[in-house]
C-alpha beads as a LAMMPS data file, in Angstrom:
LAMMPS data file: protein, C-alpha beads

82 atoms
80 bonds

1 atom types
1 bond types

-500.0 500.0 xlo xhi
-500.0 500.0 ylo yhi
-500.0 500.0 zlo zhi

Masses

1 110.0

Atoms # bond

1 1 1 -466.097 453.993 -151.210
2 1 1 -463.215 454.614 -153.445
3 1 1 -461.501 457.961 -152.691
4 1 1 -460.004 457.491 -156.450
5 1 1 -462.815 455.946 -158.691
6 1 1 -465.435 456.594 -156.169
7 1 1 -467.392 453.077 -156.309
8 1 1 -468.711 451.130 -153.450
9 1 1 -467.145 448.038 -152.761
10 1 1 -466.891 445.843 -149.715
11 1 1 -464.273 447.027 -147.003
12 1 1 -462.446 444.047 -146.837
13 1 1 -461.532 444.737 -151.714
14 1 1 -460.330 448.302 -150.195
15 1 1 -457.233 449.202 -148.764
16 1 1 -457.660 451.662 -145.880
17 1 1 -454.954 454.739 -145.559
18 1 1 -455.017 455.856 -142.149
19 1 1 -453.534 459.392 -140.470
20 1 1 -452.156 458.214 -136.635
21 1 1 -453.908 460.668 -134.479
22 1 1 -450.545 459.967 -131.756
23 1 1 -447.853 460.596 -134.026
24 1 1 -449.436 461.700 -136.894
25 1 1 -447.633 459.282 -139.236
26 1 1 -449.762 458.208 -142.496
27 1 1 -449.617 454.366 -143.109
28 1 1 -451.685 452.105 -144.601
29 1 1 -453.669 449.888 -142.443
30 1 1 -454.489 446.350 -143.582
31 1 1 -456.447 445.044 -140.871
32 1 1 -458.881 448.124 -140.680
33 1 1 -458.750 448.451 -137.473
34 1 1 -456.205 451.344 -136.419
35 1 1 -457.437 454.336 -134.954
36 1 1 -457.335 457.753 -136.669
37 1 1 -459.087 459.485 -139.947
38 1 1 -459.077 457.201 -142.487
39 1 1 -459.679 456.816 -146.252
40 1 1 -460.672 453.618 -148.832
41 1 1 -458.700 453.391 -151.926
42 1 1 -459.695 450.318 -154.320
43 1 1 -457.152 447.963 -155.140
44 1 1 -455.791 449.716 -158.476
45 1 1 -452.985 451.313 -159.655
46 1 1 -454.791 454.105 -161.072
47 1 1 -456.877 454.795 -158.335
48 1 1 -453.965 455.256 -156.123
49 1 1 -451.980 457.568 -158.667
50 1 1 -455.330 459.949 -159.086
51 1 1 -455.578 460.561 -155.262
52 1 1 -451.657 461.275 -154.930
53 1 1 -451.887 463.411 -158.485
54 1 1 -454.858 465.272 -157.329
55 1 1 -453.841 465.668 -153.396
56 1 1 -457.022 464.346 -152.602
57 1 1 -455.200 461.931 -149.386
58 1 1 -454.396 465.529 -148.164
59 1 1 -458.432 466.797 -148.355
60 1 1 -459.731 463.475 -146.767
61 1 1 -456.768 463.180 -144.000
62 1 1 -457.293 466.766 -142.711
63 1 1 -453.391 467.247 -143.110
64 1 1 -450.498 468.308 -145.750
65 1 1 -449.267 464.925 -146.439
66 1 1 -445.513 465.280 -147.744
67 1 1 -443.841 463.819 -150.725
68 1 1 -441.936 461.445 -148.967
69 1 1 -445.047 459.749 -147.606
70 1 1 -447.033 459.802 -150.316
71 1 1 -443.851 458.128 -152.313
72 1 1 -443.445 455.442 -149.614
73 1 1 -447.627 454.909 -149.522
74 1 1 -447.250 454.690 -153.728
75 1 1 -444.132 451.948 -153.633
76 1 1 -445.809 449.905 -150.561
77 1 1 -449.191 450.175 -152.650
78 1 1 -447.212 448.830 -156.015
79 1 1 -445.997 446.106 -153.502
80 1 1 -449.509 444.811 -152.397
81 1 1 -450.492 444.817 -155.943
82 1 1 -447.808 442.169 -156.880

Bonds

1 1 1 2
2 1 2 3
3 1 3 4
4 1 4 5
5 1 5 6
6 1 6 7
7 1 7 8
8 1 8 9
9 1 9 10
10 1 10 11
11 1 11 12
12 1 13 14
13 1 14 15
14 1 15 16
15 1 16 17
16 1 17 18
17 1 18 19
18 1 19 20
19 1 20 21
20 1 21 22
21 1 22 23
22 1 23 24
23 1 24 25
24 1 25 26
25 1 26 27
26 1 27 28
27 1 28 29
28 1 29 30
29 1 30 31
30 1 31 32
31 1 32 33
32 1 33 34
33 1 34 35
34 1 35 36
35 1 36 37
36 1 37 38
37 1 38 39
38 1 39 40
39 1 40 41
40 1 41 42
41 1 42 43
42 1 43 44
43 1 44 45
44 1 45 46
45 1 46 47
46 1 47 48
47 1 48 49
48 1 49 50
49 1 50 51
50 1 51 52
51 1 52 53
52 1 53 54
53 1 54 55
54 1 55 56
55 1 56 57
56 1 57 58
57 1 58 59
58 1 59 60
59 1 60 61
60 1 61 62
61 1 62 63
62 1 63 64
63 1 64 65
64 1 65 66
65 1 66 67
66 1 67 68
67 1 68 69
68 1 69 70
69 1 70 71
70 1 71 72
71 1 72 73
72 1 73 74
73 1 74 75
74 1 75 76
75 1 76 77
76 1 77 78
77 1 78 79
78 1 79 80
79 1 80 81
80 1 81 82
């Protein structure tokens, strides 16, 4: 499910944002398959920009998730989209 819009979709139309229990780094995982709390964001422009807006990666990561990062996840995210 969308953090964002909240619909369902299939894994594989979401892009998973993931909080690295080792280091605890926030990246975005592609292949769905690193460990550590996760989240589903769909793949649009607004979604991502509500959950940064309204700190809502913060609530579902469990974790204050900086500025810098969440600038770095938005500009990666505007990458995949292009």
């Amino acid at each position: 499910m969308c953090l964002g819009c909240g619909t369902r979709q299939p894994k594989r139309e979401l892009v998973r944002i993931v909080r690295v229990p080792e280091d605890g780094s926030i990246v975005m995982d592609l292949t769905g398959r690193l460990n550590g709390r996760g989240c589903y964001v769909c793949r649009k422009q607004e979604c991502m920009d509500l959950i940064i807006k309204k700190k809502k990666l913060s609530r579902a990561l469990e974790t204050e998730v900086p500025a810098e990062t969440t600038q770095r996840l938005a500009a990666e995210f505007a990458e995949l989209l292009s």
